[in-house]
C-alpha positions in Angstrom: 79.6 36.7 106.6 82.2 34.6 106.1 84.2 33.4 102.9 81.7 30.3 101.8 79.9 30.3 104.1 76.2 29.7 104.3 73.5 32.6 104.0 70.2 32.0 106.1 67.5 34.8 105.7 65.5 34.1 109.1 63.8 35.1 111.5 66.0 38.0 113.1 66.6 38.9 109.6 63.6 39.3 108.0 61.8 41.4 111.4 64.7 44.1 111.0 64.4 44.2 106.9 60.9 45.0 108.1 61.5 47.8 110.9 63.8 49.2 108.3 60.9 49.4 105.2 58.5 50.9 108.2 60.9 53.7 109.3 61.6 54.8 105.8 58.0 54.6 104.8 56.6 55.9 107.9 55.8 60.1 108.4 57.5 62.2 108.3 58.1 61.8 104.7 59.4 64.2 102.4 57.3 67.6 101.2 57.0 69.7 98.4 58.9 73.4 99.2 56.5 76.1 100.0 58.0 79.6 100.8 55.1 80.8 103.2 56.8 78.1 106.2 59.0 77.9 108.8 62.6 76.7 106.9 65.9 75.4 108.2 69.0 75.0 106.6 71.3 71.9 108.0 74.7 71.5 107.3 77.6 69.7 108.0 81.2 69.2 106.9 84.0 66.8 107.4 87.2 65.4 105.8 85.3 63.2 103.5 82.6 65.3 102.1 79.9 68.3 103.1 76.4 68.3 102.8 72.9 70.3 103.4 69.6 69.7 104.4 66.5 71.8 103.4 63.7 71.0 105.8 60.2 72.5 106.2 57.8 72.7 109.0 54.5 71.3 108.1 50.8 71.1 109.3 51.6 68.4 111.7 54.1 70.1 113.6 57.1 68.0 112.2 60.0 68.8 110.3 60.0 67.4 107.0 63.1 67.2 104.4 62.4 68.9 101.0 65.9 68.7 99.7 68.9 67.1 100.3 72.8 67.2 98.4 76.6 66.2 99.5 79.6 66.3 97.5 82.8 64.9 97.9 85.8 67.2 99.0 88.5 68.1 96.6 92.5 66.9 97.5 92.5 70.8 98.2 89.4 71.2 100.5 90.2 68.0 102.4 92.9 69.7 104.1 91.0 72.5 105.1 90.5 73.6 109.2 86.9 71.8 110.7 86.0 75.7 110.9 86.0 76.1 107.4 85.0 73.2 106.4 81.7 74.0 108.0 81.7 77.6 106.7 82.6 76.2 103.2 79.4 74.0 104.0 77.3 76.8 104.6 78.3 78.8 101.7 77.9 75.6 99.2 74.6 74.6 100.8 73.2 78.4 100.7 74.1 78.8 96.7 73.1 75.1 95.9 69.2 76.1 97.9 69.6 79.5 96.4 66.1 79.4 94.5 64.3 78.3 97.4 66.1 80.5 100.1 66.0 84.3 98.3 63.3 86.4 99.8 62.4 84.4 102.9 63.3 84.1 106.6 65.1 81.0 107.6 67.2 79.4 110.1 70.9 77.8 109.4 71.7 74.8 112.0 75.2 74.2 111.9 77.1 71.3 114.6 80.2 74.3 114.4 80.4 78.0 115.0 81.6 78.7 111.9 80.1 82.1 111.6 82.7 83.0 114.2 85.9 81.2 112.1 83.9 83.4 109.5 84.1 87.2 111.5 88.0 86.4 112.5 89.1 85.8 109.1 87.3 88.1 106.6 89.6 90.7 106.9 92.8 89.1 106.4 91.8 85.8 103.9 90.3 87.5 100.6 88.5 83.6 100.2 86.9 83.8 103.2 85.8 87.8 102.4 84.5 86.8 99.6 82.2 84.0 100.7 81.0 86.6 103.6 79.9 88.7 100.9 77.4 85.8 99.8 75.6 85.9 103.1 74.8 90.0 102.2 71.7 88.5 99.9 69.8 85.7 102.3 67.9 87.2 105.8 68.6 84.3 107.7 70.0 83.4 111.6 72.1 80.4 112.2 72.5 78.6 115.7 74.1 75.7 116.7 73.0 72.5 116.7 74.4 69.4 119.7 75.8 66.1 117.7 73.7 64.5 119.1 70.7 66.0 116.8 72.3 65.7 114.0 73.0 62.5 112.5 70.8 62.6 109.7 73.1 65.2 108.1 76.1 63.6 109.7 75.9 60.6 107.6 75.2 62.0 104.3 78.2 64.1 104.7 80.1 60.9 105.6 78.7 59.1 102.8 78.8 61.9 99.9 77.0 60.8 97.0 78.7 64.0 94.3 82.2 63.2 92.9 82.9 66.9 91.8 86.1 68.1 91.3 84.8 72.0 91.0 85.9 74.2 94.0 83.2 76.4 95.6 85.2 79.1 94.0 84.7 77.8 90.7 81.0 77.2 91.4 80.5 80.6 92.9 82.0 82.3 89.9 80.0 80.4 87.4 76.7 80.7 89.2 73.5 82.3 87.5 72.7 86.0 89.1 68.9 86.0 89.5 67.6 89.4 88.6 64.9 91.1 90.0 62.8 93.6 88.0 62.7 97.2 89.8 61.1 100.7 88.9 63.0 103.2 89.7 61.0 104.5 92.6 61.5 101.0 94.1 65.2 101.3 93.7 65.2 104.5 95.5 63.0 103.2 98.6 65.4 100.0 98.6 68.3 102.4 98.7 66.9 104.4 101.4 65.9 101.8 103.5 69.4 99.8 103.0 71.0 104.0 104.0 71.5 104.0 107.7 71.4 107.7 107.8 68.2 108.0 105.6 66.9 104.6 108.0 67.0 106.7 111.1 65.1 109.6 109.7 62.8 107.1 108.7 62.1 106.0 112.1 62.0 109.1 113.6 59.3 109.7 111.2 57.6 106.6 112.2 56.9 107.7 115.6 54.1 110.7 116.8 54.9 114.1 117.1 54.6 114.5 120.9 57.3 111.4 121.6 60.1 112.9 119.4 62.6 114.5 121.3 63.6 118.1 120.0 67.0 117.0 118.5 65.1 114.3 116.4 62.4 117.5 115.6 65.4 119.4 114.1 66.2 116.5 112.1 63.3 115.6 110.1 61.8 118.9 110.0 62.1 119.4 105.8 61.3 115.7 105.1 58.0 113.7 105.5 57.1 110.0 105.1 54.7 109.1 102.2 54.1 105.5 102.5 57.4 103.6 102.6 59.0 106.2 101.1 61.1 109.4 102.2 60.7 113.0 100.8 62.6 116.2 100.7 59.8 119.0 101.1 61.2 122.0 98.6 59.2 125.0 98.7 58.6 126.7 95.0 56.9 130.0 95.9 53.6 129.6 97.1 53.8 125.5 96.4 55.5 122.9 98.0 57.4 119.9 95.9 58.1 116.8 97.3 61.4 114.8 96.2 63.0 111.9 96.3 65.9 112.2 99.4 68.9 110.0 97.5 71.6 108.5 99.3 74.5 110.3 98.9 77.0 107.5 97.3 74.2 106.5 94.7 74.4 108.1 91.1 73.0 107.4 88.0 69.7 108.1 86.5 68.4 108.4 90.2 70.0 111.6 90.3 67.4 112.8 88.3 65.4 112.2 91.7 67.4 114.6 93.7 66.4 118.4 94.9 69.5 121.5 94.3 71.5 120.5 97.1 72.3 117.2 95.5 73.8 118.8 93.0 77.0 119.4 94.9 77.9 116.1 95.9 80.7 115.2 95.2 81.7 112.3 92.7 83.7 109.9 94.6 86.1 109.0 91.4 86.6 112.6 90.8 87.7 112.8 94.7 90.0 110.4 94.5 91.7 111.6 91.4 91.7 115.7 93.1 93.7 113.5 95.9 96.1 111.6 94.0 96.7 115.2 92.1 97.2 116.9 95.5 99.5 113.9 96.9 101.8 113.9 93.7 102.3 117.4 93.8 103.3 117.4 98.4 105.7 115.0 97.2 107.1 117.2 94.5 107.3 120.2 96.6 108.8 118.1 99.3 111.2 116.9 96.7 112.6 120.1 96.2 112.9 121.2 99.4 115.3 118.4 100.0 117.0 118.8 97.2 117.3 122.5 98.2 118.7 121.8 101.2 121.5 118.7 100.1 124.0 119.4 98.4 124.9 116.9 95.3 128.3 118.3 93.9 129.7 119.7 96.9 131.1 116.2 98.1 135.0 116.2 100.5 137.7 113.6 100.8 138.8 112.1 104.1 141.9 114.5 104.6 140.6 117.4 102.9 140.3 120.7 105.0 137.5 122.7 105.4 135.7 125.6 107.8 132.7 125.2 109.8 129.9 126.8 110.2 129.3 128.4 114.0 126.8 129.6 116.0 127.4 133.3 116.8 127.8 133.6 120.5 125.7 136.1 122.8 127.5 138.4 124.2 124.8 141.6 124.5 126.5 143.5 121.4 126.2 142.9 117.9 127.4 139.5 116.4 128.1 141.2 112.8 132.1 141.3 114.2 131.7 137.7 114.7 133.2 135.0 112.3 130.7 132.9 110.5 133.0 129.9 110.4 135.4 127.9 112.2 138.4 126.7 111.4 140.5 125.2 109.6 139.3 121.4 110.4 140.4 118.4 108.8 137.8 115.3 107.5 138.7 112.2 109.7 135.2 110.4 108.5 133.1 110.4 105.6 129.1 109.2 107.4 126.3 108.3 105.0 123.6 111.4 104.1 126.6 113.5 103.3 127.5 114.1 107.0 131.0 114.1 107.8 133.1 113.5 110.7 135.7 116.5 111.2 138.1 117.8 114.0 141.1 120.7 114.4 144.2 120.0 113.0 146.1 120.7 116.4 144.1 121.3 119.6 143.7 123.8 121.4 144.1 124.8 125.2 145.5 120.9 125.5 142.3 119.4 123.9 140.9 118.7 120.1 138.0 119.6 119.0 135.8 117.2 116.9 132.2 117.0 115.9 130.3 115.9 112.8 128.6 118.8 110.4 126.0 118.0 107.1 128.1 119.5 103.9 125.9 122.2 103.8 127.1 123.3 107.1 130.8 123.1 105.6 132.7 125.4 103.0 136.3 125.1 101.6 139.3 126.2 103.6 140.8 129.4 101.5 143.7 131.1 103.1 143.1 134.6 101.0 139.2 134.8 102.2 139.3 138.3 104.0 136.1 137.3 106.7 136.8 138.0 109.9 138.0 135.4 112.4 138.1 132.5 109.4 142.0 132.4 109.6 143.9 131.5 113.1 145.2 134.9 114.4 149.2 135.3 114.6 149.9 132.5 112.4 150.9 132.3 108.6 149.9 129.0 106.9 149.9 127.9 103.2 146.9 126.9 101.8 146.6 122.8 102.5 145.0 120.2 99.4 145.5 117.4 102.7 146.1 117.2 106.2 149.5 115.9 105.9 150.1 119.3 103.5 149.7 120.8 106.6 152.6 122.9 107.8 152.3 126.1 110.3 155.0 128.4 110.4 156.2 129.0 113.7 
């Protein structure tokens, strides 16, 4: 309409004020929630805001909306990927329908895969991990659902009606657990069924006698299925007992369930500590056999002289003759992890020996040491402090 200009309610007008009231008004309307039918979950997210749909099948065959939210994006959220944005979607509508959704079957239509965005990231984003761990309490499927079928919660995610400056985060953290009262014997069949060890005997159980195969015999042939429940057949003399079978990372008071051979399970915090134990002391012993083997006061100067240790040398006879060392050498190069770099003062037969030797390997040059072969035959020498000490006599 344009700046004063003239308003005319008319014709045109009035018939689509009209259509409008009808198509509101008209079935199907909005029903009261009823856990014993068909329910779908429709979400949707975008940069704006995210909202959910809770809709019900009824008698006439129609879907028909029972609840409805949206909220607003944070400055944070907004600047999420369209992938999580629909996941976040999910997870908000989920805890929002929480009362209505626990203990039934339903179906989440989504316009995104974001279950998929979901399975990628749960190992490597602790956020996402922990909103996959929400899913863990509904039995639901989710499927995809064309654009084209869903404008209805397009436009209320569009149009977000929540200012809220809560994160899902927040909101998760400050949610109210609902707490279901169980015996203890339900505990244990909710354990057993949730065990997928325990699960399989359970099925095997399930089936006749003549259409289990003989490994699946072997198997289940100490427990028996009494109602929903498995048992542990213990023979007491003459009598049989029938126990509870526990899954083997439960404790607690359902311990008091279990038959002698749960007795020596072992603790999985006790475990853990018998391994740090054992890893602290490897790395002891490890320790000192390093330190065993380096030397840390035995340390040489570029310069100083030293002998060698060598290999004895096969020659059919006994290497006791042998010399043990070789030398004298000289340091030219001190390497890290006390290796040094060390060659002959003079060569010999027109060439000069060098190699590089770990300290241990390496003792200091002593002219009066009396082992055989550690001096240079036919030569006199005084004992060296540095290679430029060092004079021959000819």
């Amino acid at each position: 309409m344009k700046k004063n200009g003239i308003f005319k309610w008319e014709k045109v007008p009035e018939e689509l004020f009209e259509t409008l009231k009808r198509e509101l008004t008209i079935q199907p309307i909005s029903a009261l929630y009823s856990p014993e039918v068909k329910t779908e979950v429709h979400t949707d997210a975008c940069v704006d805001g995210i909202a959910g749909m809770l809709l019900q099948l009824g008698s006439d065959n129609k879907w028909h909306l029972v609840y409805c939210m949206s909220k607003k994006t944070t400055e944070t959220e907004n600047k999420y990927h369209s992938s999580k944005l629909e996941l976040m979607a999910i997870v908000w509508t989920l805890e929002g329908f929480r009362q209505f959704l626990l203990d039934i079957s339903f179906t989440v239509v989504s316009e995104c895969q974001a279950l998929i965005y979901m399975n990628a990231k749960k190992s490597s984003n602790h956020q996402i991990a922990r909103w996959s761990l929400l899913f863990q309490e509904f039995n639901f499927e989710i499927c995809h659902g064309p654009g084209v079928r869903m404008f209805h919660i397009d436009a209320i995610s569009k149009a977000p009606v929540l200012n809220s400056s809560d994160t899902l985060d927040s909101l998760i953290e400050n949610k109210l657990e609902v707490c279901l009262t169980l015996s203890v014997e339900d505990q244990v069949l909710m354990m057993q069924h949730a065990d997928d060890t325990l699960k399989e005997l359970i099925l095997i159980l399930k089936k006749d006698n003549e259409d289990r195969i003989k490994e699946e015999k072997q198997k289940v042939q100490n427990y028996v299925l009494k109602g929903n429940g498995l048992f542990c057949v213990i023979n007491y003399g003459a009598r049989e007992r029938l126990l509870f079978v526990i899954p083997k990372s439960k404790d607690g008071i359902l311990r008091l369930f279990a038959d002698e051979e749960h007795e020596v399970w072992n603790d999985l915090e006790k475990v853990q500590l018998e391994a740090r134990e054992k890893i602290a002391k490897g790395q002891e012993k490890m320790k000192a056999y390093y330190d065993k083997k380096k030397s840390g006061t035995l340390l040489f100067d570029k310069g100083e002289i030293m002998v060698v240790r060598r290999n004895p040398k096969a020659t059919g006879e006994s290497t006791k003759a042998q010399s043990r060392y070789r030398g004298p050498m000289v340091v030219t190069e001190i390497l890290p992890s006390d290796t040094y770099r060390i060659s002959q003062l003079e060569p010999s037969n027109g060439r000069l020996y060098a190699t590089t030797a770990r300290v241990r390997e390496l003792k200091a040059w002593n002219e009066d040491d009396d082992e055989p072969g550690m001096q240079r035959p036919k030569r006199t020498v005084c004992k060296p402090v540095r290679s430029g000490d060092f004079i021959p006599d000819r």
